[in-house]
C-alpha positions as CSV (number, residue, x, y, z in Angstrom):
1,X,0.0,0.0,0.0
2,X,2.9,2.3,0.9
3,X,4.3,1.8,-2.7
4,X,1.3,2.5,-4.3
5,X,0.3,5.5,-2.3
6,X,3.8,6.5,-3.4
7,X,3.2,6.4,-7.1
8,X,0.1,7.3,-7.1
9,X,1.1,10.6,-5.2
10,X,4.2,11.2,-7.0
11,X,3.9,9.6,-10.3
12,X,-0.4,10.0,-11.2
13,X,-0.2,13.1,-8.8
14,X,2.2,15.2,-10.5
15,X,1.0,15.1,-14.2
16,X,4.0,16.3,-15.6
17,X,6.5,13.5,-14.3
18,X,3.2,11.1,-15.3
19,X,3.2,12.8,-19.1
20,X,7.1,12.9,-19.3
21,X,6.9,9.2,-18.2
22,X,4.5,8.5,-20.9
23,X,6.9,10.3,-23.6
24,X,10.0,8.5,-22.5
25,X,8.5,5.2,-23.1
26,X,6.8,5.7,-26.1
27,X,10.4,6.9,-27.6
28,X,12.2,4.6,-26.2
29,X,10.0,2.0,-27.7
30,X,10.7,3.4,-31.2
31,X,14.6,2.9,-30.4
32,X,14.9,7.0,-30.6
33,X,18.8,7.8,-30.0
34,X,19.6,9.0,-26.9
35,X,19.4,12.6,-27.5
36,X,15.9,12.5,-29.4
37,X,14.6,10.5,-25.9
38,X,16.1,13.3,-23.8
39,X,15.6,16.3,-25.7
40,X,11.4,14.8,-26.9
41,X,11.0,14.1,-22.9
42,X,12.2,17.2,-21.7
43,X,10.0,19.1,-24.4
44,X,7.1,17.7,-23.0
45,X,7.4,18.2,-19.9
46,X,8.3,21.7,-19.9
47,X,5.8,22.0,-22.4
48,X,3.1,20.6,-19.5
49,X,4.1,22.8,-17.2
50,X,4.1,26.0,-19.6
51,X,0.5,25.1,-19.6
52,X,-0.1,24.7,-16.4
53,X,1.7,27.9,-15.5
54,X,-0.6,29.8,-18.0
55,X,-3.7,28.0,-15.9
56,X,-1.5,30.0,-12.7
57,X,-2.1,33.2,-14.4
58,X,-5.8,32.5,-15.2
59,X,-6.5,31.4,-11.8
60,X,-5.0,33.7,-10.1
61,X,-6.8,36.2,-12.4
62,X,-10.0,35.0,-11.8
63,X,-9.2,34.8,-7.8
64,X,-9.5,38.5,-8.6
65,X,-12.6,38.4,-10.7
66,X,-14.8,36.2,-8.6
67,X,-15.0,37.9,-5.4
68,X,-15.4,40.8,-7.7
69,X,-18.5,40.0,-9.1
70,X,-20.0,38.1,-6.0
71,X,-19.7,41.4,-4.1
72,X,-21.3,43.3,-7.0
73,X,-24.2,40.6,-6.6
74,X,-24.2,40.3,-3.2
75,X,-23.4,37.1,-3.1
76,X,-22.2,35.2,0.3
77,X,-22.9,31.1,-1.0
78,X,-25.4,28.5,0.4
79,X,-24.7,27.2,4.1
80,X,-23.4,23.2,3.7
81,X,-23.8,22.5,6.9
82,X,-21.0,20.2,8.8
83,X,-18.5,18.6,5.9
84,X,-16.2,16.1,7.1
85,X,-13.2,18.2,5.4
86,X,-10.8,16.7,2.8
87,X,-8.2,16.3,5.4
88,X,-10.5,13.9,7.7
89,X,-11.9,12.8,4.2
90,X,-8.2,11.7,3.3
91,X,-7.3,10.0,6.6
92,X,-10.6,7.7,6.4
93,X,-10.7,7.0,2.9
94,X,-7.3,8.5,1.2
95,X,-6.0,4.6,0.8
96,X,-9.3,3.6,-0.6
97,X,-8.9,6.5,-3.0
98,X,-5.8,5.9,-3.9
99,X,-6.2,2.2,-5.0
100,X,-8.7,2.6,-6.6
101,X,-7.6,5.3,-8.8
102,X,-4.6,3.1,-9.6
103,X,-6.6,-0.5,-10.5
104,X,-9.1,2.0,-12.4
105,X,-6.1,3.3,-14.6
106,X,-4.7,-0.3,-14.9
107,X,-8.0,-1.6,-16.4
108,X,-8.2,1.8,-18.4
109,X,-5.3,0.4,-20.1
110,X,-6.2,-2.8,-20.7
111,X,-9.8,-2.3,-21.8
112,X,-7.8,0.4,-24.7
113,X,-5.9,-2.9,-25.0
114,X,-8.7,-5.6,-25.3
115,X,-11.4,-2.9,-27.1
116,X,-12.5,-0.5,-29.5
117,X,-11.9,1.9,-27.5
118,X,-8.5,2.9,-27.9
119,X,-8.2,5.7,-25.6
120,X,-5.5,6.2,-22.5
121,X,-6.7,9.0,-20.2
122,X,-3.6,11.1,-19.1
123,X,-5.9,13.9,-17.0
124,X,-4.0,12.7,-14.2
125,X,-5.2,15.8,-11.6
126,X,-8.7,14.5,-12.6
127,X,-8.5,11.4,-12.0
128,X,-7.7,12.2,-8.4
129,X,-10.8,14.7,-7.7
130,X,-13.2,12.3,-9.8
131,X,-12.6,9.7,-7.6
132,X,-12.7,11.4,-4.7
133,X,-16.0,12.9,-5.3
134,X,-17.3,9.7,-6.9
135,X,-15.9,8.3,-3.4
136,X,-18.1,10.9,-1.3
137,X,-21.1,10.4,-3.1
138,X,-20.9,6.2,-2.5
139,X,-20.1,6.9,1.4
140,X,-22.9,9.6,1.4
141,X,-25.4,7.4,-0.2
142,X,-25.0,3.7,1.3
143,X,-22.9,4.7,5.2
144,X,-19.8,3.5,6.1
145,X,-18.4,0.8,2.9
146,X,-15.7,-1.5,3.5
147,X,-12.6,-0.2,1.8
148,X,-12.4,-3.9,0.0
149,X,-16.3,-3.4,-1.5
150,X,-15.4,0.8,-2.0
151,X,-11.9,0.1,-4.0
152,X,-13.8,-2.6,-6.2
153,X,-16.9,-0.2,-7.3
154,X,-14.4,2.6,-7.9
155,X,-12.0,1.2,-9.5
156,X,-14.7,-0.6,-12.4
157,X,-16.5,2.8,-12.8
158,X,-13.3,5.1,-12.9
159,X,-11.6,2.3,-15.4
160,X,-14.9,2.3,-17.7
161,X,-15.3,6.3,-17.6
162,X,-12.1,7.2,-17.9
163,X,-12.2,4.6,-21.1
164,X,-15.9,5.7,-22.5
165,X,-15.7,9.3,-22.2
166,X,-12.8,10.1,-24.6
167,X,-14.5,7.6,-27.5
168,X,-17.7,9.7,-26.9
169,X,-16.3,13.4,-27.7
170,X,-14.0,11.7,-30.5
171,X,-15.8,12.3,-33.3
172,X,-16.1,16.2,-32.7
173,X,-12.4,16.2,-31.8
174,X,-11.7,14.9,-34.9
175,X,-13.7,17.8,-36.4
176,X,-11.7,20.4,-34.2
177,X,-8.0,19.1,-34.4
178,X,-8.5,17.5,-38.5
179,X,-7.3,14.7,-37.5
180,X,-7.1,11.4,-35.1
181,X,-4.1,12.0,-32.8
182,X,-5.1,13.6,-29.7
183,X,-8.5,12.7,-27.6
184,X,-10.2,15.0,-24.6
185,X,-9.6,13.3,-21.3
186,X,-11.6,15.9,-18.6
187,X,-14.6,16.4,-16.9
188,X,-15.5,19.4,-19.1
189,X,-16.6,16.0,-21.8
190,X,-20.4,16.4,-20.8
191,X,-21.1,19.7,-21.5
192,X,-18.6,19.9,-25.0
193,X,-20.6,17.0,-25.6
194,X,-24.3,18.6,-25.4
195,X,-22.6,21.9,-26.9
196,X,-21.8,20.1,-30.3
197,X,-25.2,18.4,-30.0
198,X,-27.0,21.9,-29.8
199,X,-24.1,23.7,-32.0
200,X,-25.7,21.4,-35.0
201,X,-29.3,21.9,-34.2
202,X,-29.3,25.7,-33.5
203,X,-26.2,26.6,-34.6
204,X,-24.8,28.0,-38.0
205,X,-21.6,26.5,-38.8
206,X,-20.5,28.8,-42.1
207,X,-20.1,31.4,-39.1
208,X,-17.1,30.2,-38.0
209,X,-15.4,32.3,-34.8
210,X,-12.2,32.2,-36.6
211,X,-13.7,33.3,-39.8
212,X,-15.8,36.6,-39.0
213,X,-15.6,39.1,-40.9
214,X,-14.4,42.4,-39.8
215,X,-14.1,46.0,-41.5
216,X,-10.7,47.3,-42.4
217,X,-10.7,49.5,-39.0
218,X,-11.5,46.7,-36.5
219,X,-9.2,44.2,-38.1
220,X,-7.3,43.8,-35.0
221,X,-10.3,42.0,-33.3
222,X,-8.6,38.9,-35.5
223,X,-6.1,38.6,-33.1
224,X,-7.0,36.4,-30.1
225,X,-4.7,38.1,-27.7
226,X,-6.5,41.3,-28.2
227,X,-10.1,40.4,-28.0
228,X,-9.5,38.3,-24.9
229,X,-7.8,41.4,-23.3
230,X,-10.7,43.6,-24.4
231,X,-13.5,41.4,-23.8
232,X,-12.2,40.8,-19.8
233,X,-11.0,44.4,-19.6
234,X,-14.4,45.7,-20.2
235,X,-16.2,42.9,-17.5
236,X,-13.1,43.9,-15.0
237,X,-13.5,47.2,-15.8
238,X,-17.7,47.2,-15.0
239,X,-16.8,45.3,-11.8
240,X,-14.4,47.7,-10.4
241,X,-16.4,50.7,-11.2
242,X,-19.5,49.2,-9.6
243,X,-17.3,48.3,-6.2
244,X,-15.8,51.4,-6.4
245,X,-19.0,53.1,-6.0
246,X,-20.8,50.7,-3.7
247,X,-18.7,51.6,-1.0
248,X,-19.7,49.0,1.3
249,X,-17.1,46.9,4.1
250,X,-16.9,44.1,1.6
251,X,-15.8,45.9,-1.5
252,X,-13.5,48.1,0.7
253,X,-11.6,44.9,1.7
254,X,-11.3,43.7,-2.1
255,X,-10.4,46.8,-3.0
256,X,-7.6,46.6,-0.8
257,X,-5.6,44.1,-2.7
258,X,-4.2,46.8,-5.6
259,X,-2.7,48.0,-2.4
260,X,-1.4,52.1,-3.2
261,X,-2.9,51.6,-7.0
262,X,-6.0,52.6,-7.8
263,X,-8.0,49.7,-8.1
264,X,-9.9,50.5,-11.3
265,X,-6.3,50.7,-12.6
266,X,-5.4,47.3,-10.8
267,X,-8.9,45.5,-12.4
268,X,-7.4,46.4,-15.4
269,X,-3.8,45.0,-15.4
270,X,-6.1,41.6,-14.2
271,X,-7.3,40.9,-17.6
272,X,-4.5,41.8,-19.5
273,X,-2.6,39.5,-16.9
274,X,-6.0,36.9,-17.5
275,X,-5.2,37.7,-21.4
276,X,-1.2,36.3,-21.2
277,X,-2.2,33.6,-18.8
278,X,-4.1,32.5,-22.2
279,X,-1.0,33.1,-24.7
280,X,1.2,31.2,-22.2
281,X,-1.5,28.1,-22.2
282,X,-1.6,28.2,-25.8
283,X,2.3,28.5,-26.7
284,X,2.3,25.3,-24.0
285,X,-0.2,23.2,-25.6
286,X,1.9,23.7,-29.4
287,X,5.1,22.5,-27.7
288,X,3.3,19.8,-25.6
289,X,1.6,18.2,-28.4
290,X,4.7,18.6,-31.0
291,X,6.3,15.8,-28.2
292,X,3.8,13.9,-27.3
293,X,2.2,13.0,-30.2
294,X,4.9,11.4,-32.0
295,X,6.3,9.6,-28.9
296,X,2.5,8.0,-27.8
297,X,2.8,6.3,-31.6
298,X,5.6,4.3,-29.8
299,X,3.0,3.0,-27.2
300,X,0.3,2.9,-29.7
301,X,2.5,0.4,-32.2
302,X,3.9,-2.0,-29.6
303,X,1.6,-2.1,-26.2
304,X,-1.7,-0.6,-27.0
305,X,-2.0,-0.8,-30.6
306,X,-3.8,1.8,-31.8
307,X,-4.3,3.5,-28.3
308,X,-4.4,7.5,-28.4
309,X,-3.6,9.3,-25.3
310,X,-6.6,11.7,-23.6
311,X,-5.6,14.9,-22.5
312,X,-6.6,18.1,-20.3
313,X,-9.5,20.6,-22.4
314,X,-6.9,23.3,-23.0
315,X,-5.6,20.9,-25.6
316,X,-8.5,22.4,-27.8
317,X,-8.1,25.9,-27.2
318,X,-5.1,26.8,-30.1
319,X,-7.8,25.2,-32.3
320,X,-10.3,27.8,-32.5
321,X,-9.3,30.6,-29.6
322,X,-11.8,33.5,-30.5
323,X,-14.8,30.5,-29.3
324,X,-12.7,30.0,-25.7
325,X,-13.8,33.7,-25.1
326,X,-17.3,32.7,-27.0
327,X,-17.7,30.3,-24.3
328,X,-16.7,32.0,-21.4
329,X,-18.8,35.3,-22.2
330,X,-21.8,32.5,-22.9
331,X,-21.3,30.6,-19.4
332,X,-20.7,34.5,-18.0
333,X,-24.0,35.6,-19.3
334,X,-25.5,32.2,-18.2
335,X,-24.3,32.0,-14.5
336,X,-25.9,35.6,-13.8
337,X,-29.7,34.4,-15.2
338,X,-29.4,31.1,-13.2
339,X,-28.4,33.2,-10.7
340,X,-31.7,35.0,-10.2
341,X,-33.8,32.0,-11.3
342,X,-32.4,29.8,-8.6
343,X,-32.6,32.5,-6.0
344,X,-36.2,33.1,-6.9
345,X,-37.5,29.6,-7.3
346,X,-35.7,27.6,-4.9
347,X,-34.0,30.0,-2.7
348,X,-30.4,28.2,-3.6
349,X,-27.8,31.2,-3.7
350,X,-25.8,29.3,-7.0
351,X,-22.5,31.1,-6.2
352,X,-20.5,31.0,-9.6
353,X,-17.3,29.1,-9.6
354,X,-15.6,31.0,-12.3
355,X,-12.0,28.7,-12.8
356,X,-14.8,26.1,-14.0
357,X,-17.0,28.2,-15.7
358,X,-14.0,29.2,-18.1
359,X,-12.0,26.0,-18.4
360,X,-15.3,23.9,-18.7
361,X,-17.1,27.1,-21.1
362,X,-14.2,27.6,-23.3
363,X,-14.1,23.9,-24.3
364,X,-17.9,23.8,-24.6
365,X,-17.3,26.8,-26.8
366,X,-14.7,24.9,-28.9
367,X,-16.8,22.0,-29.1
368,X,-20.0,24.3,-30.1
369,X,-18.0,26.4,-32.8
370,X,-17.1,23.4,-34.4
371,X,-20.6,22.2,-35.6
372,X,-22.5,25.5,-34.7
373,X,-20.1,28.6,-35.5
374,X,-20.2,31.5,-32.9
375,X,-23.6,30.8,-32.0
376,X,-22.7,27.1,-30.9
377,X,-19.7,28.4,-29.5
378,X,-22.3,30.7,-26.9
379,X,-24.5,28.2,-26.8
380,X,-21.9,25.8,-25.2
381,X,-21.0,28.3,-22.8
382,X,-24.6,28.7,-21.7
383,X,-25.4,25.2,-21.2
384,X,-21.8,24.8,-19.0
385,X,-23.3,27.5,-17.1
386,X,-26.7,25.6,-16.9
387,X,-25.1,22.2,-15.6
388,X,-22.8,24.4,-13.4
389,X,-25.5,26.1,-11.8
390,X,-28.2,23.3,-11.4
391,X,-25.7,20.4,-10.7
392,X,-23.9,22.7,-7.8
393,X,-27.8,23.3,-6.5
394,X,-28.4,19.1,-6.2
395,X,-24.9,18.4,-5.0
396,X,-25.3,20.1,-2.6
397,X,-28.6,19.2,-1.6
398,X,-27.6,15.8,-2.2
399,X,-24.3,15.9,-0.2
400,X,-24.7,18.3,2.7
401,X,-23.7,15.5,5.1
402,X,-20.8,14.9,8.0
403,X,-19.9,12.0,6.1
404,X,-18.1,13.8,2.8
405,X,-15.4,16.0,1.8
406,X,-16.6,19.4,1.9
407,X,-14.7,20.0,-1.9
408,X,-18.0,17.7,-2.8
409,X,-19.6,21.1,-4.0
410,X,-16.3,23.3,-4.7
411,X,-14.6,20.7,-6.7
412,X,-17.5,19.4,-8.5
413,X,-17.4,19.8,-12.3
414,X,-20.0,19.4,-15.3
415,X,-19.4,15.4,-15.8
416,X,-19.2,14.9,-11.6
417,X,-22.9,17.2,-11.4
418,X,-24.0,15.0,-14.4
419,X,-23.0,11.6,-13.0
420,X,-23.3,11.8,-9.2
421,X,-27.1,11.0,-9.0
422,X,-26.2,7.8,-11.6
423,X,-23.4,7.1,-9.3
424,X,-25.4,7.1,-6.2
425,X,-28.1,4.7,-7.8
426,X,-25.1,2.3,-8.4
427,X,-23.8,2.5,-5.4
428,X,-27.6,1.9,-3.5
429,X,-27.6,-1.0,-6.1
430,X,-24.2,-2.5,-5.4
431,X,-24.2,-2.4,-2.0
């Protein structure tokens, strides 16, 4: 157990050394000399974490933006009552967790190996909070499990999601990338899923995102960098003015992170900062998937034939980048009308968790652009809002209990809200 809470941590834990793992055996299988396998491994890995230090910026970005506009709403969350914590969650089930994540992986593998469904999911941050939620939900629902009877229902559903939910996206990946190299391994599937869906109903796919036309003078709207910087200025910019003039103890401690600058001034370095946190991302994902790609044919000729490797959503974004805005601006506009419909049906204050609402609405957007143009690309965004905002609202309903994690709500995302009322009728079944 020791070992395997050891790789688990360090090896499925740290998505980089899991990725740069991945890469070294996939080159080494194609007999690369020694400096292709050093210099291809390296690539990737600092290609990974170029990625994830553009997610940093965005983040940290958004840490800015959230309280923003929860302040301009008034906003102070749903009480969850008593949560067990992570921490106590860990010490009674951590082990549990842990196994089961690994077996679930192992049998990910072999049912790309046995199958059709040739796809290795990589998402290894993911696979971590899936199963711990997935875990919470099962102890919610049935009591206290045996960790024997926990680590054999987890580690079956984890092994079939994980292998199921990259074929399902697949053929709208294809349409994205142009080809059949790369698959989407997240928990943002669900909702690109249902954004495709809708994109080819309601959407128009002539109107491209990357395609519109624009006069002579607004030409520099073409350039991704610039819109995303505009498009978040302006929302930062509303924000701050409305705090600014509000005046209340709240929006006087927020405004007290600029520090001596004037916070309008601060709000506004935020999304250009938001804006670079996207170019960083995107210059990550070109030299992580220049590595990869090549090196996973190594794995995909000799132990998996065939196999393609699923990886996080911001694998999409280079693809069509003016639809990752689409898709935020559409989750954006979405999470303020659930806002005031939950409030005034149900009495739920839906408090938007906006690191979610862009990762999961910018690959919705992606997925919606592709069959639907920039209405699709909206579209997605809205309905990422829509599962955002309803699943958080049953979640929590469902979950307010002493016997979860209290990231049960915070840590949710789109596929976890989707699958967590099928996962609790399993788990009654099972057990």
């Amino acid at each position: 157990m020791e070992i395997i809470k050891w790789v688990a941590t360090n090896v499925f834990g740290t998505p980089a050394i899991l990725l740069g793992f991945i890469v070294l055996i996939g080159l080494l299988l194609q007999k690369k000399n020694s400096s292709q396998v050093v210099s291809g491994t390296f690539k990737a890995i600092i290609g990974f974490l170029i990625i994830g230090a553009g997610a940093g910026v965005i983040v940290n970005a958004l840490l800015v933006f959230e309280p923003m506009w929860k302040e301009v709403f008034n906003l102070e969350g749903e009480s969850l009552g008593k949560f067990m914590g992570q921490e106590g969650f860990n010490a009674k089930y951590g082990s549990a967790v842990t196994l089961a994540m690994t077996i679930g992986f192992l049998i990910n593998v072999l049912l790309a190996r046995f199958t059709k469904f040739k796809y290795i999911y990589l998402t290894g941050h993911m696979m971590f909070w899936t199963t711990t939620i997935f875990a919470g939900i099962v102890v919610h629902s049935v009591g206290d499990v045996s960790p024997v009877k926990l680590v054999i229902f987890l580690s079956i559903l984890m092994g079939i999601y994980w292998t199921v939910q990259p074929a399902l996206t697949q053929p709208f990946m294809r349409k994205i990338t142009g080809n059949d190299n790369i698959a989407l391994g997240h928990t943002s599937a669900s909702v690109a899923l249902l954004a495709a869906l809708v994109g080819k109903v309601a959407g128009n796919k002539e109107n491209d995102s990357e395609k519109i036309k624009l006069p002579k003078g607004l030409e520099f709207l073409r350039d991704s960098n610039v819109i995303t910087a505009l498009t978040m200025g302006l929302l930062f910019l509303v924000g701050a003015i409305i705090l600014s003039a509000k005046g209340t103890p709240g929006a006087e401690e927020l405004m007290k992170k600029s520090g001596e600058q004037n916070f309008i001034i601060y709000s506004i370095i935020q999304s250009f900062t938001f804006a670079g946190g996207i170019a960083i991302v995107l210059l990550g994902v070109r030299m992580f998937i220049g590595e990869i790609v090549p090196a996973f044919n190594g794995i995909a000729t000799r132990l998996v034939p065939g196999a393609k490797p699923a990886l996080d959503c911001p694998i999409v974004f280079p693809y069509a980048p003016n639809a990752v805005i689409l898709g935020f601006l559409g989750a954006f506009a979405g999470a303020l009308i659930w806002l005031a419909v939950l409030g005034n049906t149900v009495s739920y204050v839906f408090v938007p968790t906006m690191i979610v609402l862009f990762f999961h609405g910018a690959t919705a957007g992606v997925f919606g652009n592709a069959t639907g143009g920039v209405r699709g690309a909206l579209l997605g965004g809205f309905i990422t809002s829509t599962v955002v905002a309803w699943g958080q609202y049953i979640m929590v309903k469902m979950l307010i209990s002493s016997t979860v994690p209290d990231t049960a709500m915070w840590a949710a995302d789109s596929d976890m809200f989707i699958l967590g009322p099928i996962i609790k009728f399993l788990a009654q079944l099972f057990f």
